[in-house]
N, CA and C atoms as an extended XYZ file, in Angstrom:
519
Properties=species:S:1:pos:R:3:atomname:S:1:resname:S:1:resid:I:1 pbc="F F F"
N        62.433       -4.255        2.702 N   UNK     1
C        63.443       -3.502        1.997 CA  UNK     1
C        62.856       -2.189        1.488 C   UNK     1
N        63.712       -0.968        1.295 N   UNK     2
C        63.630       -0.005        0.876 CA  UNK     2
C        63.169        0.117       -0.535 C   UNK     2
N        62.140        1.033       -0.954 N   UNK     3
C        61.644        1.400       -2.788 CA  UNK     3
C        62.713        2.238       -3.173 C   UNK     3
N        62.957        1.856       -4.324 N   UNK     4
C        63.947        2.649       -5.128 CA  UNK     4
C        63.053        3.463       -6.446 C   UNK     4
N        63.220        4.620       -6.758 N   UNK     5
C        62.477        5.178       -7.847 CA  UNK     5
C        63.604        4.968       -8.743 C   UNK     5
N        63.696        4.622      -10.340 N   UNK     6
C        64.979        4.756      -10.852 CA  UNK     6
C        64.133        5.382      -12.425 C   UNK     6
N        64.541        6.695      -12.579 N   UNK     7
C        64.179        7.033      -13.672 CA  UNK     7
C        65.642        6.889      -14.669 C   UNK     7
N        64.872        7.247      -15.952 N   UNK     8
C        65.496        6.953      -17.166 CA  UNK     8
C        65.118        7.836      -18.358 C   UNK     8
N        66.050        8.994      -18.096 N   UNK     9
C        65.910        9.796      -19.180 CA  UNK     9
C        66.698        9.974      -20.439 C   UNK     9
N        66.473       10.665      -21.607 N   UNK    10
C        67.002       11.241      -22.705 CA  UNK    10
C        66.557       11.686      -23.830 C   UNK    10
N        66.637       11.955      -24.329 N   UNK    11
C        65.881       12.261      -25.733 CA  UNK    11
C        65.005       11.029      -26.232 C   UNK    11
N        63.442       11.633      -26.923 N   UNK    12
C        62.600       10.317      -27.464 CA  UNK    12
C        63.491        9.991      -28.057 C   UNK    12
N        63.221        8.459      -28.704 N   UNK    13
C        63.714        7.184      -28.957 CA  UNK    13
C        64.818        7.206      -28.885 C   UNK    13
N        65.597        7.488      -27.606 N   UNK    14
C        66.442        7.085      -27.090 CA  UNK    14
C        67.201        5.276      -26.749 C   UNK    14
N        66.061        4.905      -26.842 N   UNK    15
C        65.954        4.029      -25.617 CA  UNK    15
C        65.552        3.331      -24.404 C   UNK    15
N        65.360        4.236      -23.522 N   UNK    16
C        64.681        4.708      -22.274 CA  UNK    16
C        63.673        3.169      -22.044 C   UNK    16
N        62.656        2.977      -23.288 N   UNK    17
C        61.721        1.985      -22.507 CA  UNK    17
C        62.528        0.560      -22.676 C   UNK    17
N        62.988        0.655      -23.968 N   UNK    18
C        63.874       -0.676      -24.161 CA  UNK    18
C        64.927       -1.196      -22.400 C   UNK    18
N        65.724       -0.258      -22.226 N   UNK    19
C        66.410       -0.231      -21.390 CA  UNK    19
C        65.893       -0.655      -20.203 C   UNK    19
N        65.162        0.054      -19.752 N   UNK    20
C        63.710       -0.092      -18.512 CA  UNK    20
C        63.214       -1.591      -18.536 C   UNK    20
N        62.922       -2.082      -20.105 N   UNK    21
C        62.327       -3.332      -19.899 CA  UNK    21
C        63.484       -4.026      -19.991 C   UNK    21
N        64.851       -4.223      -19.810 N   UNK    22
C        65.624       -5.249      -19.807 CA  UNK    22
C        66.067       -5.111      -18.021 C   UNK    22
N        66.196       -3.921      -17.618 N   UNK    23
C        66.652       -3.890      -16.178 CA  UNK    23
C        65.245       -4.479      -15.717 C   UNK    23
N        63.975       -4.648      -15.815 N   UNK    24
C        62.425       -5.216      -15.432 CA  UNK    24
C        63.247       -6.865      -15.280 C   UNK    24
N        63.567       -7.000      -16.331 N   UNK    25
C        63.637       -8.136      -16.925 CA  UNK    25
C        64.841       -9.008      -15.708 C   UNK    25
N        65.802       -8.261      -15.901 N   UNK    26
C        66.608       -8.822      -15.062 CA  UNK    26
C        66.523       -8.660      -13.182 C   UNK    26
N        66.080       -7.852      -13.064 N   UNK    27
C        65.480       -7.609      -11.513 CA  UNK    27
C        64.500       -9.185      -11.339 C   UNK    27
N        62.982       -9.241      -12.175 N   UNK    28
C        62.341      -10.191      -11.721 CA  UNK    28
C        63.389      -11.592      -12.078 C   UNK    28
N        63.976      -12.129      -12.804 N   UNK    29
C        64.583      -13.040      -12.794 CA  UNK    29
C        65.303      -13.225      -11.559 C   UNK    29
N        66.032      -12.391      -10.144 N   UNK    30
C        66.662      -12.597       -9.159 CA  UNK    30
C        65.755      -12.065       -8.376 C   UNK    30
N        64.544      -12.354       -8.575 N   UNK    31
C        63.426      -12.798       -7.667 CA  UNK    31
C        63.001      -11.073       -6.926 C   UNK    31
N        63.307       -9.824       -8.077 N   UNK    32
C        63.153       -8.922       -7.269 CA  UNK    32
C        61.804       -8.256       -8.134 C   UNK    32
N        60.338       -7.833       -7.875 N   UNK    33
C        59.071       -7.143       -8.535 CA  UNK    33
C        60.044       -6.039       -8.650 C   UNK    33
N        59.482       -5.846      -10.346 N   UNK    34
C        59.614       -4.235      -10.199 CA  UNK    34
C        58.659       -3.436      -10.932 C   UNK    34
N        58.266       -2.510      -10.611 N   UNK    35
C        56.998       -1.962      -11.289 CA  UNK    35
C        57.589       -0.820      -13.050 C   UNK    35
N        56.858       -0.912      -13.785 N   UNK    36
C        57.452       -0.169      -14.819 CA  UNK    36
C        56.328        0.743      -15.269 C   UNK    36
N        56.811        2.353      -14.814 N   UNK    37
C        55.532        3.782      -15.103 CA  UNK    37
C        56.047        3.828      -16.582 C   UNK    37
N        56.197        3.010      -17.957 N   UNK    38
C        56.350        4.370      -18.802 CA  UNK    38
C        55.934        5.299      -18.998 C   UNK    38
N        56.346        6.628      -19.290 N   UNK    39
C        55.387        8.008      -19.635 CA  UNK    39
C        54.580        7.772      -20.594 C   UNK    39
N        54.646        6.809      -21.444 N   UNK    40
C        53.718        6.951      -22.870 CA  UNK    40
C        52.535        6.379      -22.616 C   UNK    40
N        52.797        5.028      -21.529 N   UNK    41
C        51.785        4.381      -20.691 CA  UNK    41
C        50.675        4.920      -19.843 C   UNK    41
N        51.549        5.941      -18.786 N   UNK    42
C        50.534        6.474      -18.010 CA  UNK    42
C        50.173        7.522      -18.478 C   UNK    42
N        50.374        8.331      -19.474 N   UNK    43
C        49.522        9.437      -20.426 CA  UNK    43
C        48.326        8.662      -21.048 C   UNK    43
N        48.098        7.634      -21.142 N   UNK    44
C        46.986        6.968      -22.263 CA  UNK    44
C        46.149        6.691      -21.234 C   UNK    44
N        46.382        6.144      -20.361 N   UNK    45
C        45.612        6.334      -18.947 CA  UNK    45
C        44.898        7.490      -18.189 C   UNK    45
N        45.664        8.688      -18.024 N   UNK    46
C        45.650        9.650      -17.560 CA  UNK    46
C        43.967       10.423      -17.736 C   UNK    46
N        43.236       10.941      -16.762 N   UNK    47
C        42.494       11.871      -17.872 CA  UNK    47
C        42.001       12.968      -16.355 C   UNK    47
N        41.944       13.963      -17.280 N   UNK    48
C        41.730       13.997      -18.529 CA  UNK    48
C        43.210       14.199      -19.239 C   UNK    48
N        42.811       13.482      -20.551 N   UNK    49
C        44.282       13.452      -21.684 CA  UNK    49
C        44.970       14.658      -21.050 C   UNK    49
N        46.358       14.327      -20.476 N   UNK    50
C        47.456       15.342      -20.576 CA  UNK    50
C        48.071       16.079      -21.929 C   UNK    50
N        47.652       16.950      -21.883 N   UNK    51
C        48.713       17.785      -23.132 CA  UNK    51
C        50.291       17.894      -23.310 C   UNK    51
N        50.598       18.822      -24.051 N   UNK    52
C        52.136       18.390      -24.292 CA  UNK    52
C        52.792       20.290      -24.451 C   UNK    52
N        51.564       21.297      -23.619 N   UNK    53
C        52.217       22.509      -23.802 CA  UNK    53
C        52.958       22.433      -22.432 C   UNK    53
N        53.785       23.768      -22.050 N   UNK    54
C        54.771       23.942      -20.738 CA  UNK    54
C        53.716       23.284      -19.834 C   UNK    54
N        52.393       23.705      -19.730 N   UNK    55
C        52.147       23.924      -18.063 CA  UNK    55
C        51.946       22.377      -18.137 C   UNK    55
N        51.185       21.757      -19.572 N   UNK    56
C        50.554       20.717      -19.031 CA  UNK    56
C        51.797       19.633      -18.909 C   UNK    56
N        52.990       19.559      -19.695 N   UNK    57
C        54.525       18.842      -19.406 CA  UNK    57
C        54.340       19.022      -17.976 C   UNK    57
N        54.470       20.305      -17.023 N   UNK    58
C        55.113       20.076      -15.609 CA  UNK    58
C        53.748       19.122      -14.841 C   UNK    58
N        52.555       19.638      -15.108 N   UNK    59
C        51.840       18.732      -14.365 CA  UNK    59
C        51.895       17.540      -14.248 C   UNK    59
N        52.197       16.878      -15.698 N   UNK    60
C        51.865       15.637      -15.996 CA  UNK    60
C        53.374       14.905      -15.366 C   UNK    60
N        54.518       15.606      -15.172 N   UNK    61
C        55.477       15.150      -14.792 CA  UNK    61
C        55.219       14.738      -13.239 C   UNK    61
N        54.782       16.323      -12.954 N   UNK    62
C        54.892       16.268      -11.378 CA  UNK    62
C        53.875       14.857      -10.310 C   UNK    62
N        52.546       14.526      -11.790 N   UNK    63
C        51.827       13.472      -11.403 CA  UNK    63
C        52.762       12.356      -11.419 C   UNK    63
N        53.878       12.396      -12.806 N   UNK    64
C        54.191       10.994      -12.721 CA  UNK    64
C        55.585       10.984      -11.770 C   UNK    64
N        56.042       11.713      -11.264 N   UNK    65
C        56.911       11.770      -10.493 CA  UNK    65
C        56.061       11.218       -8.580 C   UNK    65
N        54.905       12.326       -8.571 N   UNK    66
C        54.884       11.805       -7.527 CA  UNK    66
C        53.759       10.458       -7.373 C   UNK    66
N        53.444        9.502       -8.210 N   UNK    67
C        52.820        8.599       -8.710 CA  UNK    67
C        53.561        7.100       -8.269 C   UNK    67
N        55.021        7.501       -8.884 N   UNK    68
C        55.809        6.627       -9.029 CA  UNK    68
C        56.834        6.342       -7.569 C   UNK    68
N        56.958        7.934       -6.859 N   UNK    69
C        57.563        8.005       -5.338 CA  UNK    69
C        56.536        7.478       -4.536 C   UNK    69
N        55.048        7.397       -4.685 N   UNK    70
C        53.897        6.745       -3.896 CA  UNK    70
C        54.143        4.984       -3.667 C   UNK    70
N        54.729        4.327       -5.160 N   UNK    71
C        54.545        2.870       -5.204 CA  UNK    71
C        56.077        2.709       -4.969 C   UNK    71
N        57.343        3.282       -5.110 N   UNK    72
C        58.190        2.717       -4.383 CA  UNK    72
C        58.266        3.358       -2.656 C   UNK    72
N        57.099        4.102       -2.091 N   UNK    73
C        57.175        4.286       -0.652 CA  UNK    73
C        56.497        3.198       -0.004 C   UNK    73
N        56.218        2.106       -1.035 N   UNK    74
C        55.719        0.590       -0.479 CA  UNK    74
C        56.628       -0.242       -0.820 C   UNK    74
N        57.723       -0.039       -0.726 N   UNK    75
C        58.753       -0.946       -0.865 CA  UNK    75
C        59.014       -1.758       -2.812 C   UNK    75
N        58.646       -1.216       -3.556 N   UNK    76
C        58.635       -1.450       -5.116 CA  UNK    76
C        59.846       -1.151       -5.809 C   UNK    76
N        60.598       -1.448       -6.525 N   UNK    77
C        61.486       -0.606       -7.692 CA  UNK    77
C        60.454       -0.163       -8.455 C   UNK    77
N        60.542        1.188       -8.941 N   UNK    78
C        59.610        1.556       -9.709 CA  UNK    78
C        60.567        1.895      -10.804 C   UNK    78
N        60.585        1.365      -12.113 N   UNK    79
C        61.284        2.205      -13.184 CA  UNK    79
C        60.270        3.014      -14.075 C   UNK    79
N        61.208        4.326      -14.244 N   UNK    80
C        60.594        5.160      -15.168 CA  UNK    80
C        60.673        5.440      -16.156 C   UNK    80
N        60.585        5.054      -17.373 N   UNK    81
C        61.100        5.834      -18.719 CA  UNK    81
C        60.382        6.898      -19.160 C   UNK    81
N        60.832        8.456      -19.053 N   UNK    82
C        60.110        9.667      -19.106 CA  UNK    82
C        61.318       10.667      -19.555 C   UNK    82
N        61.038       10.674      -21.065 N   UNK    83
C        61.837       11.905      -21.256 CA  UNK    83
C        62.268       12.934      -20.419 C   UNK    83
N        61.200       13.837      -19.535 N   UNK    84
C        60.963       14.238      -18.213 CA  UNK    84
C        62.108       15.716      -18.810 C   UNK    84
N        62.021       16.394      -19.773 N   UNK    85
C        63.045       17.106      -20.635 CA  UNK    85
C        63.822       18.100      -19.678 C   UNK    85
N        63.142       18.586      -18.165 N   UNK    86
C        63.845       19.824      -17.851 CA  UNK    86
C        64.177       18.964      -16.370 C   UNK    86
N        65.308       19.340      -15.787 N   UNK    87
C        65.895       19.025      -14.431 CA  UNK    87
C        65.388       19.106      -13.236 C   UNK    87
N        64.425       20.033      -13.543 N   UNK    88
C        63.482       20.484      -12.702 CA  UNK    88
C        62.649       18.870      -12.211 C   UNK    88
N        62.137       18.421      -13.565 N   UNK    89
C        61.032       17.185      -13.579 CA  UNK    89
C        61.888       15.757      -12.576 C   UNK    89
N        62.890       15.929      -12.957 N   UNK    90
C        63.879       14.969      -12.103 CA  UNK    90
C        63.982       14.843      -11.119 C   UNK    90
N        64.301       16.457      -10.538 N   UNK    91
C        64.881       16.576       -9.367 CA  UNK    91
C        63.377       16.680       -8.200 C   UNK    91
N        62.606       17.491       -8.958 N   UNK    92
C        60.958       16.856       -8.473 CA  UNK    92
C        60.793       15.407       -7.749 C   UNK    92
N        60.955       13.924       -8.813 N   UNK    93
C        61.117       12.635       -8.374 CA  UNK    93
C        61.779       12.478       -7.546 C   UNK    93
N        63.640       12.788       -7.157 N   UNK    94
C        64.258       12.467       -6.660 CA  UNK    94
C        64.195       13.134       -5.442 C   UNK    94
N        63.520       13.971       -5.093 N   UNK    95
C        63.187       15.012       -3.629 CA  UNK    95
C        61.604       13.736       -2.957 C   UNK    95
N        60.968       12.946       -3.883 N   UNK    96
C        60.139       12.457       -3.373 CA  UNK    96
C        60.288       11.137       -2.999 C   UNK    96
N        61.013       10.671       -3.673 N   UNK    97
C        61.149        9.171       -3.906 CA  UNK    97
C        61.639        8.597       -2.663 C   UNK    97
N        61.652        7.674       -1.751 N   UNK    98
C        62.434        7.325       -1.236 CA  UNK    98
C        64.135        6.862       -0.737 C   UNK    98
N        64.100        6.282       -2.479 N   UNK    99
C        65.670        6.290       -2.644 CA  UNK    99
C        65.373        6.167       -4.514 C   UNK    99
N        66.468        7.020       -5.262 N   UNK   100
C        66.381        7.724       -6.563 CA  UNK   100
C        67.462        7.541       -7.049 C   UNK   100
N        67.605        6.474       -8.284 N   UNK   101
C        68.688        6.500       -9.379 CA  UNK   101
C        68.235        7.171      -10.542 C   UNK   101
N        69.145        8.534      -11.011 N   UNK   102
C        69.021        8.764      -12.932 CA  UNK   102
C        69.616        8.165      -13.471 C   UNK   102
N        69.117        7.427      -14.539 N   UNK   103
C        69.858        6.946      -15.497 CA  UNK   103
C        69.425        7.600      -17.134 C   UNK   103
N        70.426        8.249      -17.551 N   UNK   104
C        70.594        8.787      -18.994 CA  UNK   104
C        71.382        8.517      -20.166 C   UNK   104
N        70.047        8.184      -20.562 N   UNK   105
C        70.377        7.237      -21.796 CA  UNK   105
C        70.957        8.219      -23.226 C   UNK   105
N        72.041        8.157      -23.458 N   UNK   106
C        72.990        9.334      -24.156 CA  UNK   106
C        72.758        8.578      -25.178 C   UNK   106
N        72.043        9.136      -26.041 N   UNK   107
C        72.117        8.911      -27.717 CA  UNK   107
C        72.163       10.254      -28.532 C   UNK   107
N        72.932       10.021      -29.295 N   UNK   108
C        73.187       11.805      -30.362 CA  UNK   108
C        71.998       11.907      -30.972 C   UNK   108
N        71.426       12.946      -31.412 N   UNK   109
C        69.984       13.133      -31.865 CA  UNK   109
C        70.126       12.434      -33.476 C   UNK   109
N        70.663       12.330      -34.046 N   UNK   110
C        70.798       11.617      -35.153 CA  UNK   110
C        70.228       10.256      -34.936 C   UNK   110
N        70.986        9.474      -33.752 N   UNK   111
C        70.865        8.200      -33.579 CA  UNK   111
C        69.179        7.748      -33.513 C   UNK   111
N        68.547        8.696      -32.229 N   UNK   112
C        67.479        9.072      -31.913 CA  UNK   112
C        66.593        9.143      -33.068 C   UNK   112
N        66.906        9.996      -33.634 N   UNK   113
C        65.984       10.271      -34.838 CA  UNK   113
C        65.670        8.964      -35.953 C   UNK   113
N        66.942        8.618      -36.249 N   UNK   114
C        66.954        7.469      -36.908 CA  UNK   114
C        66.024        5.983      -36.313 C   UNK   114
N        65.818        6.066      -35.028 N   UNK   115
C        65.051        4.768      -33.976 CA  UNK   115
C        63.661        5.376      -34.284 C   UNK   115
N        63.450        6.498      -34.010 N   UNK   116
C        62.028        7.010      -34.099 CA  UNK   116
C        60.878        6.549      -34.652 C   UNK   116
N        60.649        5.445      -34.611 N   UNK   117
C        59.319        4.585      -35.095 CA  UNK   117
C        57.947        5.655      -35.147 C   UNK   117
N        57.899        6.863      -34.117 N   UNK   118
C        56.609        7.898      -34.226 CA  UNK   118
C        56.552        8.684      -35.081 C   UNK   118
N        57.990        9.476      -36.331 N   UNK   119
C        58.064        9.693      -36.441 CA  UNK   119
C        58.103       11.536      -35.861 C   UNK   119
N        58.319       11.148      -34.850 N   UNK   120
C        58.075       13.208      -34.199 CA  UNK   120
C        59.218       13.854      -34.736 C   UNK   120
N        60.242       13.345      -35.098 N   UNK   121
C        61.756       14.116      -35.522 CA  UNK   121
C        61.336       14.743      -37.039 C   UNK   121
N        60.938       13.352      -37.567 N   UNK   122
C        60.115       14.111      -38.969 CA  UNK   122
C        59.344       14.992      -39.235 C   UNK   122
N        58.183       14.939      -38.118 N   UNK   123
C        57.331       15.522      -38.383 CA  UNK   123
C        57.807       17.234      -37.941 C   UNK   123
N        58.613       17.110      -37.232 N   UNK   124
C        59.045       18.588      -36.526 CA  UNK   124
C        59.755       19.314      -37.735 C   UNK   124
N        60.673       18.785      -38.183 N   UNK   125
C        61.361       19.118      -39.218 CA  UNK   125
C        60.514       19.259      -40.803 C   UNK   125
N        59.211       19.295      -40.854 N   UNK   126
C        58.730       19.403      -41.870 CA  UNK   126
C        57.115       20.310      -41.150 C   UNK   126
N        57.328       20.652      -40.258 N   UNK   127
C        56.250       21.437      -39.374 CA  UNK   127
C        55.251       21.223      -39.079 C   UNK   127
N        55.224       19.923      -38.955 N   UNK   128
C        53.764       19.592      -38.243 CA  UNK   128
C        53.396       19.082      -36.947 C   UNK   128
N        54.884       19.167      -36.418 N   UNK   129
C        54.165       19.254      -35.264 CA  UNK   129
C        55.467       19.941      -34.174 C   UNK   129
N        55.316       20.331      -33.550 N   UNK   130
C        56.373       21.261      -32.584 CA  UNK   130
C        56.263       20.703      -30.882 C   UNK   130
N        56.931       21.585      -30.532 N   UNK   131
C        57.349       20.827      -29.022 CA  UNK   131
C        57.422       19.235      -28.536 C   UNK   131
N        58.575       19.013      -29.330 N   UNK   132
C        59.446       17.780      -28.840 CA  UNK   132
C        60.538       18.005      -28.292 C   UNK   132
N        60.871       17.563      -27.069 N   UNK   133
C        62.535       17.701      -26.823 CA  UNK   133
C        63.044       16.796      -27.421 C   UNK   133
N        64.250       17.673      -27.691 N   UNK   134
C        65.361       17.086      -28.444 CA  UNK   134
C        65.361       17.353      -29.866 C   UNK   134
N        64.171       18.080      -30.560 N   UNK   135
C        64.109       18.713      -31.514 CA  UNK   135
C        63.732       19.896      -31.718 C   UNK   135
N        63.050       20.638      -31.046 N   UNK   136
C        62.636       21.978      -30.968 CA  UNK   136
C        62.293       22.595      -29.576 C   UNK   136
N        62.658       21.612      -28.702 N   UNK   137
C        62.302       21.824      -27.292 CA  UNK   137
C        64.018       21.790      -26.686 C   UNK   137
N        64.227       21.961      -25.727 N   UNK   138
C        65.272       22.473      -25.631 CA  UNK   138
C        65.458       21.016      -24.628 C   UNK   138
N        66.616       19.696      -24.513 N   UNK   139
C        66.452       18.863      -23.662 CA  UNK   139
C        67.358       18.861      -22.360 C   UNK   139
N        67.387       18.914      -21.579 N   UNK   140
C        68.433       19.292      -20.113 CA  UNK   140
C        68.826       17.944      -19.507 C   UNK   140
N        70.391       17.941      -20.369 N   UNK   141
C        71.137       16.772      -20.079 CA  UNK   141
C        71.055       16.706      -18.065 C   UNK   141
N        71.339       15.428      -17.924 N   UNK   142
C        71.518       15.298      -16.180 CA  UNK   142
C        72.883       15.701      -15.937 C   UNK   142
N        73.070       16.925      -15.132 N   UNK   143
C        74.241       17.270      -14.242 CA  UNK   143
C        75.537       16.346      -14.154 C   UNK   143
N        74.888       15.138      -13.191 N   UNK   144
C        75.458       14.180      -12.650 CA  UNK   144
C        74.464       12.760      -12.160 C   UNK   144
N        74.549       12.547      -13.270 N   UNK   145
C        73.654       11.601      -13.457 CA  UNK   145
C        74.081       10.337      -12.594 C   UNK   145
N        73.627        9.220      -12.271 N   UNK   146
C        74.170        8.369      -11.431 CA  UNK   146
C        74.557        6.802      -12.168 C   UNK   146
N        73.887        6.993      -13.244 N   UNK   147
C        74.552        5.942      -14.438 CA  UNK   147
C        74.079        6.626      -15.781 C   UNK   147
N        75.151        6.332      -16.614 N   UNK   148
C        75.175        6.832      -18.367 CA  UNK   148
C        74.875        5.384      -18.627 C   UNK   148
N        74.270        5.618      -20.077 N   UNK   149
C        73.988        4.129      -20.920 CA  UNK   149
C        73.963        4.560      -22.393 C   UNK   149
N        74.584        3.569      -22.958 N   UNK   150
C        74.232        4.305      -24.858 CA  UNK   150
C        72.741        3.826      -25.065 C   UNK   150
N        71.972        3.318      -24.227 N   UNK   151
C        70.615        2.413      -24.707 CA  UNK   151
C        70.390        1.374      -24.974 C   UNK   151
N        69.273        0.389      -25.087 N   UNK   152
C        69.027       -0.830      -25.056 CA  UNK   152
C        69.421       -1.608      -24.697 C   UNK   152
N        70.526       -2.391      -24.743 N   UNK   153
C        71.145       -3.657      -24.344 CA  UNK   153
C        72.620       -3.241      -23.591 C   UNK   153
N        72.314       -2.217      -22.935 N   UNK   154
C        74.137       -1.840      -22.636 CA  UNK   154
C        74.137       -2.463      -20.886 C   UNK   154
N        75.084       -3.553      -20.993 N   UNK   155
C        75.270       -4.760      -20.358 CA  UNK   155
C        75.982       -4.034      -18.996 C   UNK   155
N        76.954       -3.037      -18.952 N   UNK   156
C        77.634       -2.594      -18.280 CA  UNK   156
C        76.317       -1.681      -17.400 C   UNK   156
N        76.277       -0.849      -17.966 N   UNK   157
C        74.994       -0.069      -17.386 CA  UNK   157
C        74.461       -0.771      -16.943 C   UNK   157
N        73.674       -1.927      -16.937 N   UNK   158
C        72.225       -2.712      -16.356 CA  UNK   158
C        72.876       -3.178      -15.445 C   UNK   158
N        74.219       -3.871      -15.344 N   UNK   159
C        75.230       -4.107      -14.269 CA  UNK   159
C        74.801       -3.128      -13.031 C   UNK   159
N        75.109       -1.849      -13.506 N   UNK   160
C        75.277       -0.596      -12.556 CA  UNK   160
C        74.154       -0.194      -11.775 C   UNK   160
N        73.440       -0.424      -12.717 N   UNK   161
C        71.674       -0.165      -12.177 CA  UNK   161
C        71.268       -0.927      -11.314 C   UNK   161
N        71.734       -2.076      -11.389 N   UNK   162
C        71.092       -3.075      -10.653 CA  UNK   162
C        71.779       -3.044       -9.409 C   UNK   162
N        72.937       -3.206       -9.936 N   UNK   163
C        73.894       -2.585       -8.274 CA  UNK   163
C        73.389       -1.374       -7.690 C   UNK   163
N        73.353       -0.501       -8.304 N   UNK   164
C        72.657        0.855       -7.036 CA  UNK   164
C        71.750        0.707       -6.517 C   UNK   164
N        70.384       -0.476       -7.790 N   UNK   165
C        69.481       -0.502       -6.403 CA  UNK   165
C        69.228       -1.532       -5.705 C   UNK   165
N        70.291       -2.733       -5.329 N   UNK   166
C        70.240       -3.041       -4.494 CA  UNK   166
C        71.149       -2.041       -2.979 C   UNK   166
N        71.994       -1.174       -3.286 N   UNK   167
C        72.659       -0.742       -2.264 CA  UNK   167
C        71.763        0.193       -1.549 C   UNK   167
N        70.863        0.668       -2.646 N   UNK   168
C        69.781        1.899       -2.242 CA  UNK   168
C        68.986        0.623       -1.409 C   UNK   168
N        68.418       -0.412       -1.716 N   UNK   169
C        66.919       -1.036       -1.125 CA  UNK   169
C        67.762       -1.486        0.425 C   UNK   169
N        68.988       -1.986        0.234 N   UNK   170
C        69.835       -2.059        1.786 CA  UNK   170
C        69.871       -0.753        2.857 C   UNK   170
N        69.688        0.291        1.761 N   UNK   171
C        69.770        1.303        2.948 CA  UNK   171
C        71.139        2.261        2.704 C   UNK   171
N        71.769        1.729        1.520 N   UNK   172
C        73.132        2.466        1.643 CA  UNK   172
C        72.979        3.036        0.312 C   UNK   172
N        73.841        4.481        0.515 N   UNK   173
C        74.406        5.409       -0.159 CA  UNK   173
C        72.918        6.118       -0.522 C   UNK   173
């Protein structure tokens, strides 16, 4: 069967990994591997340490974009949870991948902010630290995204996801 890349973007604490690990979750239960890149994961890995100015964002994208199109060109679901902030970083994955679902996880920055266990919303807003999307970085909603989700447990969405990639690993659409 065909690799599916399925990223998962939106603003930090969106969601994104929660989400990722319940579609994980439900894929291996119907007997399907799926591999899971989070961005926060493969940055701690990475070296040397990726930074977080413009150039070093596109590199580190363009690694995890084409990182993640490498292990589903062996037949894998690879899910991604990667802020991945500009369209550019997306459309990067989805030009490599074999077969490519976005999924964007729509939370209002309030909501976001409020989940924020890292505190980066805080810290931006009291100046200590800058370039976050979705707070001082500018975040680039998906066009036409191929599934919306409010985040974490949204039952309908994981429905959807799971349906595209089995139609993608068949070969269709």
């Amino acid at each position: 069967m065909k690799g599916v890349l399925v990223w998962f973007t939106g603003r930090p604490s969106s969601g994104k990994s929660t989400l990722a690990a319940v579609v994980r979750d439900e894929l291996e239960q119907r007997g399907t591997k799926a591999v899971m890149l989070d961005s926060d994961d493969v940055r701690a890995v990475i070296r040397p340490k990726p930074g977080y100015d413009a150039a070093a964002r596109d590199a580190f994208y363009a690694t995890l974009a084409e990182l993640a199109a490498l292990v589903a060109g062996q037949g894998f679901v690879v899910l991604v949870p990667a802020t991945g902030h500009r369209r550019e970083f997306r459309e990067r994955a989805r030009q490599a991948a074999p077969a490519f679902v976005e999924v964007y996880v729509n939370v209002p920055a309030e909501e976001a902010e409020r989940r924020d266990a890292k505190g980066l919303y805080a810290a931006v807003r009291q100046g200590k630290l800058s370039g976050v999307p979705g707070a001082d970085v500018e975040y680039q909603v998906p066009e036409r995204p191929d599934v919306t989700s409010s985040g974490q447990d949204d039952r309908p969405a994981i429905a959807r996801i799971i349906e595209m990639i089995d139609s993608k690993r068949r070969g269709q659409s």
